[in-house]
C-alpha atoms as one frame of an Amber mdcrd trajectory, in Angstrom:
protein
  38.321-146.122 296.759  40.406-146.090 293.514  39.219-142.847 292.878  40.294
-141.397 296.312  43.744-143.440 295.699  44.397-142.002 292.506  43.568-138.212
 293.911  45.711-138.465 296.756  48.780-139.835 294.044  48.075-137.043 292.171
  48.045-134.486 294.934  51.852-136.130 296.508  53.197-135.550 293.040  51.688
-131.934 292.935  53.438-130.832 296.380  56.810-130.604 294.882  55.787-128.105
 292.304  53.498-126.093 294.319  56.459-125.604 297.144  58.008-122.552 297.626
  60.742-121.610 294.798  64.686-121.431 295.652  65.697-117.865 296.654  68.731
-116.499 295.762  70.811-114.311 297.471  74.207-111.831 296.505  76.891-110.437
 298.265  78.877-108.147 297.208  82.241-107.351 298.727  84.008-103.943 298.986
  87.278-102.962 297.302  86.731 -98.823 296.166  87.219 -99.166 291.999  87.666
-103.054 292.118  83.740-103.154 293.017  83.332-102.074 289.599  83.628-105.771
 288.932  80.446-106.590 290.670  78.547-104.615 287.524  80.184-107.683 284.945
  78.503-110.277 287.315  75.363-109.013 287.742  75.054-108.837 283.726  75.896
-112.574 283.666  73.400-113.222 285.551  70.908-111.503 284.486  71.480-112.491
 280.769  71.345-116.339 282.119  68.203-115.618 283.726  69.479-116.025 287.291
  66.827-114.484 289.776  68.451-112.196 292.491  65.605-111.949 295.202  67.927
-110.538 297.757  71.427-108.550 297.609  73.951-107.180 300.394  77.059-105.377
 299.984  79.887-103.414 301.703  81.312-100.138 300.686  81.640-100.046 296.957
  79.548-103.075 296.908  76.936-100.956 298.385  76.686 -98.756 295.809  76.227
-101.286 292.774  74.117-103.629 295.188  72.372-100.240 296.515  71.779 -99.404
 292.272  70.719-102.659 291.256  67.948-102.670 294.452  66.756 -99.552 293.254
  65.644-100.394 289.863  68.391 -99.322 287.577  69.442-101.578 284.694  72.694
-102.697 283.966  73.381-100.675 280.789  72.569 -97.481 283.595  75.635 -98.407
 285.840  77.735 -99.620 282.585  77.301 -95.966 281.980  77.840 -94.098 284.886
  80.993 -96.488 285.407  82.101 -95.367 281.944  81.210 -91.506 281.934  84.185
 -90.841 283.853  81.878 -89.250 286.555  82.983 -91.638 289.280  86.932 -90.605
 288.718  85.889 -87.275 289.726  83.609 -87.656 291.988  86.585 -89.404 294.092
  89.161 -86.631 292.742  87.999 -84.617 295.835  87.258 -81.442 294.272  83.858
 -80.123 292.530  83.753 -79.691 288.914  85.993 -76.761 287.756  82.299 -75.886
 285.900  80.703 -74.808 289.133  83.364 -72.050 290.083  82.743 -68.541 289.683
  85.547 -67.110 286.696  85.833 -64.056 288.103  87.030 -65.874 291.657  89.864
 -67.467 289.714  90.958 -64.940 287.184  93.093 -63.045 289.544  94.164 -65.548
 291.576  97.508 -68.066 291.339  97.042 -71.609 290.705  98.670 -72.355 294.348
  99.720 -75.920 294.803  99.043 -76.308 298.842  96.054 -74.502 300.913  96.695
 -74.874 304.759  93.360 -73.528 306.457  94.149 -71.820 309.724  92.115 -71.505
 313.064  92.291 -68.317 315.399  91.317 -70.611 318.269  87.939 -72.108 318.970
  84.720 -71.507 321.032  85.732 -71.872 324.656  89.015 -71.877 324.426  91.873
 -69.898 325.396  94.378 -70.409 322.627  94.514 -66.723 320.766  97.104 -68.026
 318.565  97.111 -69.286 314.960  96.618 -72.733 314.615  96.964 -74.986 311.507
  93.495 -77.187 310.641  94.548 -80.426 308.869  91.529 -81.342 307.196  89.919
 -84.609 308.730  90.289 -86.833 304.910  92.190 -86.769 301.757  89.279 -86.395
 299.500  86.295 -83.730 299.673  82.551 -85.192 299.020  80.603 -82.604 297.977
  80.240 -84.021 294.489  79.809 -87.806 296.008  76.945 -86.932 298.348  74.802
 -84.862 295.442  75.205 -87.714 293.589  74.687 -89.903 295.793  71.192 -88.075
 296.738  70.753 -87.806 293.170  70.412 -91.139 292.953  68.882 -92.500 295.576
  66.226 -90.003 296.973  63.691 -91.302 294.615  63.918 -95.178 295.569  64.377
 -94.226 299.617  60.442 -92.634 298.953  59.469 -95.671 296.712  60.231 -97.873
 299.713  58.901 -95.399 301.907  62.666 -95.458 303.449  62.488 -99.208 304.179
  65.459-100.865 301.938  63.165-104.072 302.087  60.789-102.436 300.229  62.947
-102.090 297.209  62.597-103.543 294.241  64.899-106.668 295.701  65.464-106.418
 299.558  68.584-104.803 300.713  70.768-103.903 302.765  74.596-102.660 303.359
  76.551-102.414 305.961  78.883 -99.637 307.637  81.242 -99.740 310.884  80.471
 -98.097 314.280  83.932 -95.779 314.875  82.736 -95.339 318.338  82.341 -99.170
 319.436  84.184-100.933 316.749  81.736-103.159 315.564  79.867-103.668 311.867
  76.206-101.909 311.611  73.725-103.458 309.436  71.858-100.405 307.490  68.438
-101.399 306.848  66.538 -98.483 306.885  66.399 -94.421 306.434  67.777 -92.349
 303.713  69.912 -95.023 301.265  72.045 -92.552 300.046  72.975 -91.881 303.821
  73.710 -95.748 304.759  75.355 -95.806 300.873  77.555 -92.992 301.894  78.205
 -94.330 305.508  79.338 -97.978 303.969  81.677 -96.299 301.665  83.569 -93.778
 303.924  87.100 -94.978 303.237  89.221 -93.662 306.735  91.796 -91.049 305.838
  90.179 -90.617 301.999  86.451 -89.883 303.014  84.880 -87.998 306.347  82.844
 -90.295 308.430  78.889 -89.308 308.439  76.528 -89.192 311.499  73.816 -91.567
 311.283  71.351 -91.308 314.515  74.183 -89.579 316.407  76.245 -92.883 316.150
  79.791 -91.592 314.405  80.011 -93.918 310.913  82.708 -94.880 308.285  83.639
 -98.420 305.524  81.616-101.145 306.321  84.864-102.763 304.963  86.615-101.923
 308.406  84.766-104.634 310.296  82.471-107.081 307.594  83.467-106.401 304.085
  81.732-109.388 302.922  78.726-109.554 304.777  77.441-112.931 303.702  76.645
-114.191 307.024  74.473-111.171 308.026  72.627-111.883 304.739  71.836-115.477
 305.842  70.579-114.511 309.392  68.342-111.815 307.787  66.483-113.707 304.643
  67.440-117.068 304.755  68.329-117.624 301.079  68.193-120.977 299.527  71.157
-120.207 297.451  74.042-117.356 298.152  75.920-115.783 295.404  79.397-114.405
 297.078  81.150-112.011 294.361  84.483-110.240 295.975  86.829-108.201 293.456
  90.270-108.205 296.349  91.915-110.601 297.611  91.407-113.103 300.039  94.490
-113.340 301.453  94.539-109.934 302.771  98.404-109.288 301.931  99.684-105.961
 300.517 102.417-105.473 298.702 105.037-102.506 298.888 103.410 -99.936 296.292
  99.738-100.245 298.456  98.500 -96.507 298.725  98.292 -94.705 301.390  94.292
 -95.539 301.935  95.313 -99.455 300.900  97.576 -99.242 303.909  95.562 -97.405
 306.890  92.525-100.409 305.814  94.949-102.953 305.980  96.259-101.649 309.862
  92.149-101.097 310.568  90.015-103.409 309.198  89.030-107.015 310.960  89.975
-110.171 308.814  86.638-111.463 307.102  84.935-114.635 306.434  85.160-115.640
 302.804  84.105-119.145 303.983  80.575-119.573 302.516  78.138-122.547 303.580
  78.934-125.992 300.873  76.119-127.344 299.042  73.998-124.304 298.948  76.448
-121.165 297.568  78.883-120.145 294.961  81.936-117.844 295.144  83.103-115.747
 292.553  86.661-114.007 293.066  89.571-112.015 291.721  92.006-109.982 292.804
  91.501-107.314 290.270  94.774-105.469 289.959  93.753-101.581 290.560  94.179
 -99.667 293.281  90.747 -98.401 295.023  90.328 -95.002 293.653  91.632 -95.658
 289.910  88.661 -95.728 288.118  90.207 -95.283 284.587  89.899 -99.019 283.482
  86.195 -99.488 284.170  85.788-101.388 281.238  88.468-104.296 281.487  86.925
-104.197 285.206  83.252-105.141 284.618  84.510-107.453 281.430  86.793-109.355
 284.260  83.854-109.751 286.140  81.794-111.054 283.463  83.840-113.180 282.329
  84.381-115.452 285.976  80.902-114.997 286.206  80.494-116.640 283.033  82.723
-119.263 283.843  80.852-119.848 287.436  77.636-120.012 285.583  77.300-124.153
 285.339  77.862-124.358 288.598  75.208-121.690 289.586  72.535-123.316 287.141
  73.376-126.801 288.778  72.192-125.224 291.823  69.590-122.650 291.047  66.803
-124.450 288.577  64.756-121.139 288.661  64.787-119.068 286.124  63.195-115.361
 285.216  63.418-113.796 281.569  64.473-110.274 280.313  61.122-109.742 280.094
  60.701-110.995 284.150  63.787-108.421 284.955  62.405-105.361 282.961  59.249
-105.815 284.040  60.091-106.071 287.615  62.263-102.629 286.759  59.505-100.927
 285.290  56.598-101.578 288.388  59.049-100.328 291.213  60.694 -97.260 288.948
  56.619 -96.157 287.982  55.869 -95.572 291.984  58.919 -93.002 292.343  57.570
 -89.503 292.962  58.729 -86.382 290.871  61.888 -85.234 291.668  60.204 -81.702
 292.771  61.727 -79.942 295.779  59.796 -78.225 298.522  61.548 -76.236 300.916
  64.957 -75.314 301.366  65.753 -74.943 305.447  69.745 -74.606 306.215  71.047
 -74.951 309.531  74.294 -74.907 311.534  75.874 -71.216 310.570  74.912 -67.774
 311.865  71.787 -65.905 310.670  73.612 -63.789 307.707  75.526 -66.450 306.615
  71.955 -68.853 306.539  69.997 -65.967 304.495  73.300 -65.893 302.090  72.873
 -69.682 301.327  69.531 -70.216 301.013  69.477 -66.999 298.441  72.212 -69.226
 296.674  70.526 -72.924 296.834  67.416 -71.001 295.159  68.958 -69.238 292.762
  67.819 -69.413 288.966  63.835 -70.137 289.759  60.533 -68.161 290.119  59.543
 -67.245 293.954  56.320 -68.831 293.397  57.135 -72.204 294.416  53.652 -73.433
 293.522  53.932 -72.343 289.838  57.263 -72.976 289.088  59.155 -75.444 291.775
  63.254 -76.025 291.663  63.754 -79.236 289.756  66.465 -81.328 291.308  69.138
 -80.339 288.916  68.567 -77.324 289.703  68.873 -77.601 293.398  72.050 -79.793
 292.796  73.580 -77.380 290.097  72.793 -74.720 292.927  73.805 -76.463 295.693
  77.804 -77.484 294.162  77.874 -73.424 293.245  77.447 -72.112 296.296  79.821
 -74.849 297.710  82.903 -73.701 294.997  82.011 -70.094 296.035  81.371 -69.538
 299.359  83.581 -70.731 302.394  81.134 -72.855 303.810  81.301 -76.834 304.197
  78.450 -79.071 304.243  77.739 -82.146 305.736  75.350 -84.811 303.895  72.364
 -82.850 302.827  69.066 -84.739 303.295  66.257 -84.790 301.085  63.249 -85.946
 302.487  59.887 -86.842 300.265  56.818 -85.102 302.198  53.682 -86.922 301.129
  51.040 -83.694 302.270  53.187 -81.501 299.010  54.527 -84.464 297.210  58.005
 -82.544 296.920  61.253 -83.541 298.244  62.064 -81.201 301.725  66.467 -80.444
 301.481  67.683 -80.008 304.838  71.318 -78.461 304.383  73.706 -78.372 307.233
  76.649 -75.908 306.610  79.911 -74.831 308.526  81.325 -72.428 308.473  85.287
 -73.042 306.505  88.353 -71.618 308.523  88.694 -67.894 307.668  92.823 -67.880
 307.226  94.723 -69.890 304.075  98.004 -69.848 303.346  98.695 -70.300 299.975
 101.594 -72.262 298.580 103.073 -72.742 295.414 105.151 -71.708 292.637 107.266
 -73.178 289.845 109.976 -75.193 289.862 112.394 -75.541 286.140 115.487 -76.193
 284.773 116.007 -72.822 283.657 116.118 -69.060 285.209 112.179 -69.484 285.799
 112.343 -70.883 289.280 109.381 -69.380 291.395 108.415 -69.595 295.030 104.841
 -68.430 296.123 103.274 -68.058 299.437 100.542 -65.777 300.345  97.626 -65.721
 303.244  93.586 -65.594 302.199  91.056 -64.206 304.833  87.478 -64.631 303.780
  84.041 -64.170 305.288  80.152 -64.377 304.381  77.616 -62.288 305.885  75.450
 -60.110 303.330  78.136 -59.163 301.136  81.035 -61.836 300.868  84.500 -60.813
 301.302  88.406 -61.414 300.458  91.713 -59.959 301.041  95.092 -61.383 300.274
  98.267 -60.626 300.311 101.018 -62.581 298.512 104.500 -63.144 297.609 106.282
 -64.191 294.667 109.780 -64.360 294.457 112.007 -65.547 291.406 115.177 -64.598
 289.510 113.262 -63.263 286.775 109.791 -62.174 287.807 109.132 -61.071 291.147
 105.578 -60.125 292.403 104.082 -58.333 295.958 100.175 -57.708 296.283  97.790
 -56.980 298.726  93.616 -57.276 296.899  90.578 -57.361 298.157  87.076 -58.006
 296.958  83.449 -57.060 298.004  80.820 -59.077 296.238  77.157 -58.564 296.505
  76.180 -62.112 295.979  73.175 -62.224 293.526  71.955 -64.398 290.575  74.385
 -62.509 288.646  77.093 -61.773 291.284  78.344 -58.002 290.967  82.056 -57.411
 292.573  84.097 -54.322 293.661  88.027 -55.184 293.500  90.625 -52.912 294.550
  94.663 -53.621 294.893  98.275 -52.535 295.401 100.577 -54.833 292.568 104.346
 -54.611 292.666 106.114 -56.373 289.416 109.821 -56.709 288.861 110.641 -58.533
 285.318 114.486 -59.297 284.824 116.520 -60.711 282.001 119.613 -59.886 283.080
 121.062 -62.960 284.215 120.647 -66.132 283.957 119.826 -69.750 281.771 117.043
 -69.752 279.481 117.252 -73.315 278.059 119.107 -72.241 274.502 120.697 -75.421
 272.875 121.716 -73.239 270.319 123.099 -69.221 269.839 120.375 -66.713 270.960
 120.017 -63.934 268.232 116.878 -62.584 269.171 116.612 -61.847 272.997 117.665
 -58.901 274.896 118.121 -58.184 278.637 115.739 -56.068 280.433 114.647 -54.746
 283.163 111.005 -53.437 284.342 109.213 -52.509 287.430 105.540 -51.446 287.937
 103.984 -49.919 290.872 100.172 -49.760 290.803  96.750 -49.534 292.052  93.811
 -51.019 290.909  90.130 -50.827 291.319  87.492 -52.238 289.643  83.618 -52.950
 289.534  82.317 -55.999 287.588  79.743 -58.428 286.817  79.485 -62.113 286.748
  77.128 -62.439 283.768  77.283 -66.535 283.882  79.500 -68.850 286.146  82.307
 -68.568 283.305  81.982 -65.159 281.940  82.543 -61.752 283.701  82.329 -58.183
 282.504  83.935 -55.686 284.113  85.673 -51.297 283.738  88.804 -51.426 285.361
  91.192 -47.915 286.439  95.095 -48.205 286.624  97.195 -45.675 288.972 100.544
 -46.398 288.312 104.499 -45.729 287.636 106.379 -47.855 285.357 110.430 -48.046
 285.489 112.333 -49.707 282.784 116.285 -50.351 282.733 117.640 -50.966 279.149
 120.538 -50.672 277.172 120.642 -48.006 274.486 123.097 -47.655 271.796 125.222
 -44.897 272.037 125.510 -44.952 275.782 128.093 -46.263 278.536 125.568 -47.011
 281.151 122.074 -48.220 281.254 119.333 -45.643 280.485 116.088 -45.685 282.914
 112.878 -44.495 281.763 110.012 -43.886 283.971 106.045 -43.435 282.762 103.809
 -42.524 285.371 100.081 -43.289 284.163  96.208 -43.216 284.680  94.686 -46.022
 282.898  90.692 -47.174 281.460  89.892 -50.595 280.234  86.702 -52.340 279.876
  86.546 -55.807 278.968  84.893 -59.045 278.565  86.215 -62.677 279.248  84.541
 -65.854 279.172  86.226 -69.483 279.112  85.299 -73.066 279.536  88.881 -74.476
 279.565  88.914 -77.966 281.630  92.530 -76.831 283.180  94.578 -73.502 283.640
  97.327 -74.695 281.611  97.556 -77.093 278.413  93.824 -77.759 278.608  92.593
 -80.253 275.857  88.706 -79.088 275.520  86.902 -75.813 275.906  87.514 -72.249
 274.631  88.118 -68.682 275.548  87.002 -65.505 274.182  88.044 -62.405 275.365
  87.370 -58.158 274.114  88.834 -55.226 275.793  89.348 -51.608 275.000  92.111
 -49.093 276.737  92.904 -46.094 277.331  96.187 -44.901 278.895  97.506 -41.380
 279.829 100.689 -40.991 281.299 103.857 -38.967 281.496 106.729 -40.187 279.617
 110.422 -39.404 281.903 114.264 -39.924 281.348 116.813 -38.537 283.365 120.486
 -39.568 282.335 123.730 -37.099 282.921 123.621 -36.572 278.461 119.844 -35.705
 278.348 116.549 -35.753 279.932 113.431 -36.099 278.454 109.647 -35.236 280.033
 106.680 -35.864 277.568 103.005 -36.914 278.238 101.899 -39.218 276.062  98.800
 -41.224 275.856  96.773 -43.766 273.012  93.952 -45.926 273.100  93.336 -49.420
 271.942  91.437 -52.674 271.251  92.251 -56.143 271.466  90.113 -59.755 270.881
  91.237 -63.156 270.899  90.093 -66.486 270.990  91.323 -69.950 271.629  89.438
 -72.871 271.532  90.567 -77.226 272.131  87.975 -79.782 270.526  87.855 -82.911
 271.740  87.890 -84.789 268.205  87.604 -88.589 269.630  85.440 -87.546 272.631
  87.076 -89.517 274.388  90.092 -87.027 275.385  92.805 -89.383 273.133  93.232
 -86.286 270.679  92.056 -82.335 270.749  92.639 -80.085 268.043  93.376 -76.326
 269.438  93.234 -73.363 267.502  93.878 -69.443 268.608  93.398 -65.797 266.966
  94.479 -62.779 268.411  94.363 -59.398 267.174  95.492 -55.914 268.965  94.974
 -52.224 267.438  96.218 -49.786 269.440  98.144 -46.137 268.491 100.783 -46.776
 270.919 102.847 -43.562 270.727 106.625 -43.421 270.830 108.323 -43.234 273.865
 111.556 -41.431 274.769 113.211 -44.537 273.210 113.111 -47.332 270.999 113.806
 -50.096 274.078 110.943 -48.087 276.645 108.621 -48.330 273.459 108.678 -52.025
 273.213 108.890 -52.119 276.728 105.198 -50.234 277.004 103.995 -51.686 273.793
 101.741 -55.109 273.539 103.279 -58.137 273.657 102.416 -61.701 272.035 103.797
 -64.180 274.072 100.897 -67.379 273.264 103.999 -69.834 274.455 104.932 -70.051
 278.193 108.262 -69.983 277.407 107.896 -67.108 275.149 106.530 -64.727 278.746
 109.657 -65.767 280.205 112.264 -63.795 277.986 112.256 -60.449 276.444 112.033
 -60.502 272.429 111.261 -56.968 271.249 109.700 -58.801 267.457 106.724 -60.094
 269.612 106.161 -56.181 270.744 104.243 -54.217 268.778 101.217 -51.471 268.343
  99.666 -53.443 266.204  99.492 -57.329 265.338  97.205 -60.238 264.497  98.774
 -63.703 265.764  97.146 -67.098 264.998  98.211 -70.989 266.219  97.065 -74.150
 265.846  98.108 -76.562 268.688  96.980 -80.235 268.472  96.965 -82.447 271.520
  97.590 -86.296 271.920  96.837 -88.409 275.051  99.971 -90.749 275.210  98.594
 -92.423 278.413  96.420 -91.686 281.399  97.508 -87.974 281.933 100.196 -88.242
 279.316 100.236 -85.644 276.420 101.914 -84.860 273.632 101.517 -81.255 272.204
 102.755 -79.246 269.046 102.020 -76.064 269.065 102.684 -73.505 265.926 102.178
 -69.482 265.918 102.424 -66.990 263.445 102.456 -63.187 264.074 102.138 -60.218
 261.633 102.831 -57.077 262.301 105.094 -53.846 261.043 108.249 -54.562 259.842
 110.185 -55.645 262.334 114.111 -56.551 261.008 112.919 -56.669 257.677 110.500
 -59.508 258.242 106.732 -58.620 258.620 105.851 -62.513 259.363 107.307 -63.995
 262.946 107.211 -67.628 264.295 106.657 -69.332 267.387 106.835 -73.277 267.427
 107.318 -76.060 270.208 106.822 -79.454 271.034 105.917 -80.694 274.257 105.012
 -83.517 276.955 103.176 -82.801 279.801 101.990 -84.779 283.056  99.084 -83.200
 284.730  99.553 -84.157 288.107  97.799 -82.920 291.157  99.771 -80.060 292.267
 100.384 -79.075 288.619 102.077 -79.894 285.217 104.841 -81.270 284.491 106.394
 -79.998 281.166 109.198 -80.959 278.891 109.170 -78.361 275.963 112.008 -77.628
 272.984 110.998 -74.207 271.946 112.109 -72.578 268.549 111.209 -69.264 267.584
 111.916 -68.313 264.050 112.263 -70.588 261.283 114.659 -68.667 258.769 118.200
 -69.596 261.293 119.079 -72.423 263.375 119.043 -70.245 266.359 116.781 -69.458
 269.030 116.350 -73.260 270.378 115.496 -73.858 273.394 114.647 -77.012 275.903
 113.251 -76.499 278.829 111.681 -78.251 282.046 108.903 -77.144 284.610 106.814
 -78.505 287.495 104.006 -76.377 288.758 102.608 -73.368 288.142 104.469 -70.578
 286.342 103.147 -67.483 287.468 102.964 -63.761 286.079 101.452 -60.594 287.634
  98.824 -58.661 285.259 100.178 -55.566 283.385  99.388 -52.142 284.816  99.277
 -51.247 281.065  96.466 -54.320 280.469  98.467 -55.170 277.165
């Protein structure tokens, strides 16, 4: 009997260890760039050994709870939270790098873009209507990476989140019938996308026809759905806003329309059994500049929590528990090796123009050689800059018979009107307003006409283009144009602080066609022969007249040229380069009728010119870029019937934007070579600081062969443009020639029907 006694004593104390161990469960709230904070936490826990056996989370939560499920690491989201990729990816627009050059190199930086409607299917209205888009922010950029990301764990788990590497799910809000939906299965980057649909910022998605946006909206801090569904021992609550649910008067726009829409939640978690972690962290929910003081403000309340948590939770797993958890789900992802390409929701030519375009770069046979899902992504943001087509959330499906991902791509088709809006707005004569109207359409050759207005005191500009492209690997382009230019110095303020010894009134008016017939050879380089038709007025004064002498050169011109940049903006960029090479040759006859003489010569000349200009990004980081530029023109620029019409015609070097606003014959000559070096401080966010310096040599010019360009500047890059406070000073050998000026926008100047 003692021996029985004894086993059964030793079998009561045994139960307690062999009963099942605590489970833990984590909630993570919403709050757009706050929910960087959840990152900070989970490394706290993790590095205290601090199992997580189940997570939840709501909108941004979602994403880093969606992450963490999936098998990524910490240091992974550290770094995509760092990269600066998430900033854009909420900026609205895709990457500048995915646009076509030769779309943009003729076309004005235009601040506003109002798509219109010629009425709809069905419906009666022949008139013009404006389309206000349906959200603030595009998501081309957020669903690919969102797919990116999650296409690979969704066929781990065989599209069951609760076969992830740790349970999960997120949840989203049903517009329709105003309640919270738990997402539990499917595609995760779907339900990911669903949860995080800010209203107003971010279209809704469709997820089995039910109509979804935020999570946020109706349960941003789904704790209690995570208690119903696993029944964790222990529940970790982590929320980055505040509990109080107050705004103050700077809230955005988006802060605002959540505040009037979403439900008040329950931050009250059960006692005994859970521990909140909280703070208000003090961005706004798309500013995802400060990721770093983020995630270290989560860490640190985590940190703080932590005796708390370990009084509660007395299990424990190791790094080597964690990474070796990471390591058995990440091994059963399949290849990232796409299959088949079907699109769906435009008409026939428009399909068989895309899916040319989504399978660009790659060899036909599939088998041999299949599209790698870069590829496919790098393809499918392309096509999205270039064509005007819309697409809602692509799917990517794993097929287990071909082990390759299926993309199933559902376009629409964009509105075929925009009018264009923009212009420049400064404190001296160079005040610009800009409107113009865009048609374009897709079918087996893509085209665009325009027509546009610019109207200033000094430069005035009226056009009417259009372009044909044959849309191949290497796109190949037919353009063809009317351009009417009127440049004026006559009148008005410049920005001199001090006497102006150096600038002369002008006037000059071109009239001319263009055609061309070019070649994209990569996304940022184009090559292209070019003809000019084309009169040329200019209005001058000459010495030894009364009145103002008019000269008039009607022309044929020739170039052929080569451009390629990688500038990260139009104007003041910080990183990239830009090389271009071009020859000319003009023919033209050279007229002057006044009542003392008249003049009627043909003249022509040839010419080549190169340049290049290049920003390095010294701290890569963006805090400081050195820039550097050479440019060098040759030409044998005849003379014209005067001295004023020759510099007039004659190639100008005008590297400063002030220095294209005003008329200085020393920066006009036949032949030059002009160098700069402009370095570039960030001050603060998109704060810089820029001095620029220039130096030209060319013929003698008043006794000088050496001429000078200099300013200093700050500039805002804001949305709809720069903003630029510059104190220009050309020449160094007077104190003359000073000026300060001020612009907002885009200043804007119509190509020369004499190319230089």
């Amino acid at each position: 009997m003692s021996r029985i006694y004894r086993a059964i004593i030793l079998l009561m104390l045994l139960i307690p260890i062999s009963s099942p161990a605590q489970k833990v469960g984590v909630v993570l709230s919403g709050g757009g760039a706050k929910g960087l904070y959840h990152i900070g936490v989970l490394r706290a826990l993790e590095e205290n050994g601090i199992p997580i056996d189940y997570i939840a989370g709501t909108s941004m939560g979602s994403i880093i709870g969606g992450l963490y499920a999936s098998g990524y690491s910490i240091e992974e989201m550290e770094d995509v939270a760092l990269s600066g990729d998430m900033a854009r990816w909420v900026s609205g627009g895709i990457d500048h790098k995915y646009n076509f050059y030769y779309r943009e190199r003729d076309q004005i930086a235009n601040i506003v873009s109002l798509p219109v409607t010629l009425g709809e299917k069905g419906s009666s209205d022949e008139l013009p209507r404006l389309k206000l888009p349906g959200s603030v922010m595009g998501t081309s950029e957020i669903d690919l990476a969102l797919c990116n990301y999650f296409t690979q764990p969704t066929a781990a788990a065989h599209r069951d989140f609760n076969r992830l590497m740790i349970p999960f799910f997120c949840v989203a809000t049903d517009i329709e019938n105003h309640r919270a939906v738990e997402l539990r299965k499917g595609d995760l980057a779907l339900a990911i996308r669903a949860s995080m649909a800010i209203p107003v910022a971010f279209p809704p998605v469709e997820i089995d026809s039910v109509l979804m946006c935020d999570g946020g909206c109706y349960d941003n801090f789904p704790w209690r759905s995570l208690d119903e569904n696993y029944g964790p021992d222990i529940i970790i609550g982590v929320s980055c806003t505040s509990i109080k649910e107050r705004l103050n008067r700077n809230a955005s726009v988006v802060e605002q329309a959540m505040a009037l829409i979403t439900k008040p939640t329950d931050y009250n978690l059960p006692e005994g059994r859970s521990v909140f972690i909280q703070r208000d962290v003090d961005v706004s929910v798309l500013d995802f500049n400060n990721a770093k003081e983020i995630m270290a403000q989560g860490y640190n309340d985590a940190i703080r929590a932590m005796p708390q948590i370990k009084s509660l939770i007395t299990r424990r797993m190791s790094a080597e528990d964690y990474s070796a958890r990471r390591d058995r789900f990440r091994s059963s992802w399949p290849d990232s090796k796409m299959g088949t390409i079907t699109v769906s929701g435009v008409k026939d030519r428009q399909k068989s123009v895309a899916e040319s375009s989504l399978n660009m770069g790659h060899n036909r046979e599939r088998d041999t050689l299949p599209l790698t899902a870069k590829q496919m992504g790098e393809n499918y943001l392309t096509m999205l800059a270039n064509l005007p087509i819309d697409s809602k959330f692509p799917s990517i499906v794993h097929n287990d018979s071909t082990d390759r991902y299926d993309v199933f791509v559902e376009l629409e088709a964009k509105p075929n009107f925009d009018i264009l809006i923009g212009g420049n707005i400064s404190s001296t004569a160079f005040n610009q307003a800009y409107v113009g109207l865009r048609y374009q359409s897709v079918g087996k050759v893509m085209q665009s006409f325009e027509a546009d207005v610019l109207l200033g005191p000094v430069h005035t500009m009226a056009r009417a283009k259009g372009r044909t492209t044959f849309i191949t690997d290497k796109p190949i382009y037919l353009y063809y144009g009317y351009n009417f230019n009127i440049t004026n110095t006559l009148k008005g303020n410049f920005g001199n602080l001090t006497p102006v010894d150096n600038a002369e009134q002008m006037k000059a008016m071109e009239n001319y066609f263009s055609f061309s017939l070019g070649s994209a050879l990569t996304r940022k380089s184009v090559l292209d022969a070019t003809l000019h038709v084309g009169r040329n007025g200019y209005s001058y004064e000459m010495e030894g007249y009364e009145r103002r002498q008019y000269t008039h050169f009607s022309y044929v011109g020739g170039q052929l040229s080569f451009d390629r940049t990688s500038f990260d903006k139009p104007l003041f960029p910080t990183s990239g380069s830009r090389l271009t090479a071009s020859t000319i040759y003009i023919y033209g006859r050279d007229e002057r009728n006044s009542p003392d003489d008249h003049i009627d010569k043909i003249r022509q000349w040839g010419g080549v010119k190169a340049s290049w200009e290049q920003y390095i990004d010294l701290t890569h980081d963006g805090r400081f870029s050195w820039g550097h530029s050479i440019e060098g023109v040759y030409t044998n620029h005849p003379t014209l019937d005067s001295k004023e019409a020759t510099d007039l015609s004659a190639p100008h070097y005008a590297p400063l934007l002030h220095s294209r606003m005003v008329y200085m014959p020393e920066f006009r000559a036949d032949r030059y070579i002009g160098v700069g070096i402009m370095p570039t401080a960030r001050i603060v966010g998109n704060l810089y600081a820029r001095v620029s310096l220039y130096a030209m040599l060319r013929d003698k010019y008043n006794d000088a062969l050496m001429h000078y360009l200099s300013d200093v500047s700050l500039i805002y890059h804001t949305p709809i443009g720069p903003v630029s406070l510059s104190l220009t000073k050309y020449g160094f050998n007077t104190k003359n020639n000073l000026y300060l000026t001020f612009n907002l926008g885009y200043a804007i100047f119509g190509n020369k029907g004499l190319f230089y």
